[in-house]
N, C-alpha and C positions, 0 to 999 in steps of 0.2 A: 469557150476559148481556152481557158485552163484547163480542161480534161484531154483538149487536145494537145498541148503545150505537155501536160505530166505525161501524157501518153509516150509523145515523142521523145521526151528526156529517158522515159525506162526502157523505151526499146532500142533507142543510144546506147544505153548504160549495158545493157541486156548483149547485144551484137560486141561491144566494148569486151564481156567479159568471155565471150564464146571465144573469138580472134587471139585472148591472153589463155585460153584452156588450151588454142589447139598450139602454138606456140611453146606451150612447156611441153604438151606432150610429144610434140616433133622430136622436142630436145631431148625429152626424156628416152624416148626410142634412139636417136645417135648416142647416147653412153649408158654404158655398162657401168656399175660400181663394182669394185672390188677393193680386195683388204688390201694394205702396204704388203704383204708377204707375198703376193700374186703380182707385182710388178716383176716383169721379168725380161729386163732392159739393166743392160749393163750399167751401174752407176757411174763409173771414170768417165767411161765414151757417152753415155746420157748426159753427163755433166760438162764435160770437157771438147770431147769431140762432135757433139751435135747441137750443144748451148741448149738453152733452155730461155724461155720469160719468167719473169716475176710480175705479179702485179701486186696494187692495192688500190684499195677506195672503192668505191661506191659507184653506183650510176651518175652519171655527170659530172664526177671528181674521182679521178682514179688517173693510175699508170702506169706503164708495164714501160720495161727495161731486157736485153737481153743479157744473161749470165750466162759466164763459164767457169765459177767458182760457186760450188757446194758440197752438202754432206748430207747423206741419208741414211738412217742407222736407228738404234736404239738409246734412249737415254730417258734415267729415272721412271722406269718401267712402261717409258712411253714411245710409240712410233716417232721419230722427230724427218722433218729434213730442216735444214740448219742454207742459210743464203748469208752471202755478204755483198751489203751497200756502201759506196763512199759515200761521205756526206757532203760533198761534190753533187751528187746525182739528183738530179727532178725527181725520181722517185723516193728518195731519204726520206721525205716529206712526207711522203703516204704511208710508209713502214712507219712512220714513227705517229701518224694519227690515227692508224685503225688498227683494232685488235687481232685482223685475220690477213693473209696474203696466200696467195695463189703460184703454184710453178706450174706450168706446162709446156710439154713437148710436141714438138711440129714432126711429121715424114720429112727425110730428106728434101725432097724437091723442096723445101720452104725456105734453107738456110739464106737464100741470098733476102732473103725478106725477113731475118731476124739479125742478117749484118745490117740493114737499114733501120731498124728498130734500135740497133747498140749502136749507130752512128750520129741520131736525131732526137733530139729533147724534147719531152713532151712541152716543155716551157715556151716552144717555140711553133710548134704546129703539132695537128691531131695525129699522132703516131697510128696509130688503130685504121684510121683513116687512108691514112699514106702508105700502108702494108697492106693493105687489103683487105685485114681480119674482118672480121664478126664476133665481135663483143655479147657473149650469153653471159646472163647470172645465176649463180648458183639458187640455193631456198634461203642461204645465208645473205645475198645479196652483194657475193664477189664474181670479181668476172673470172672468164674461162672464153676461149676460144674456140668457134663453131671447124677450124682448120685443123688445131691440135689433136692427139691423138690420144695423147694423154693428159689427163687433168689433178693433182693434187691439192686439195686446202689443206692450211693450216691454220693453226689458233697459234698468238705468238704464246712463248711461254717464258722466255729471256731475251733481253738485247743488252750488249755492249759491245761498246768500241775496243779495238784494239788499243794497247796501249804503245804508243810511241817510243818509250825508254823499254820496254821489253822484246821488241820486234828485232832479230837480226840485221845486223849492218846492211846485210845487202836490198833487205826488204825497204829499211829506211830508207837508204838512196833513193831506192824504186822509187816510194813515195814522194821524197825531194825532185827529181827528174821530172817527172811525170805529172805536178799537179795536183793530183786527184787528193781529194779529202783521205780523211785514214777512215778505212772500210768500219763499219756497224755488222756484228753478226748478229744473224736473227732466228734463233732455236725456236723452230713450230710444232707444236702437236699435228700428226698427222690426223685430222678428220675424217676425208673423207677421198678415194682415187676413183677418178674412172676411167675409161679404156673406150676406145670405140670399137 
């Protein structure tokens, strides 16, 4: 009875791990990697006019947010892209627990489904869920989006907040008006991009 007992457990374990090989390799066939210098998507309108997610965390603790504020560029001899969080947001929490975050970009046809993403708290219901995505993970263990077309990681490399006595009048207002915590920037080593 135990021989067939351990049988059954390694040919569990055995099917378990075929099901998780073909699944990376699926994913691994949808992206391509490429270097930060081979993106070739306008940064303004990638950032501004098509928004973008953020995410952090892990599997079963993570979240993603939609942005229209960042920077992508060079600094201290390194690829960086650089996001800013209120500390307002469900996701502040995650940028400030894990050491890596994720930005990625959707094709047009997605925008009305990352204005539901920048509308809806993960605090409140399963975002990921409620947009449709498909939540992949990197080897690092961040998520990425099986819709997106593009995928960036970062490793954080600095965070601080804006400072409130240094911020133009008009931006403080903003901030007064509005609510919202005063934004966290988040300078990332670029790791690793890929493209579908």
């Amino acid at each position: 009875m135990k021989r067939i007992i351990l049988y059954l457990l390694a040919l569990t374990m055995l099917m378990s791990c075929s099901k998780n090989t073909e699944k990376t390799a699926a994913t691994a066939k949808a992206w391509q990697e490429i270097t930060p210098e081979e993106i070739d998507l306008n940064p303004v309108r990638m950032i501004d006019g098509d928004w973008l997610e953020v995410s952090a965390g892990k599997e079963g603790n993570m979240n993603l947010m939609t942005i229209s504020w960042g920077t992508i560029g060079e600094l201290w001899s390194k690829p960086v892209f650089i996001v800013y969080v209120s500390t307002s947001r469900y996701t502040f929490r995650f940028m400030e627990e894990n050491d890596y975050f994720t930005v990625t970009h959707f094709p047009a046809s997605m925008k009305e489904k990352l204005g539901y993403l920048g509308r809806v708290s993960g605090r409140d219901e399963d975002k990921v869920a409620g947009a449709g995505l498909t939540v992949e993970f990197t080897e690092l263990g961040n998520p990425i989006y099986a819709e997106a077309d593009l995928a960036i990681e970062c490793k954080k490399l600095y965070a601080q907040q804006f400072d409130a006595n240094l911020l133009p009048a008009e931006q403080r207002e903003w901030y007064e008006r509005s609510g919202l915590g005063i934004h966290y920037m988040y300078i990332g080593e670029i790791l690793h991009v890929w493209k579908k």
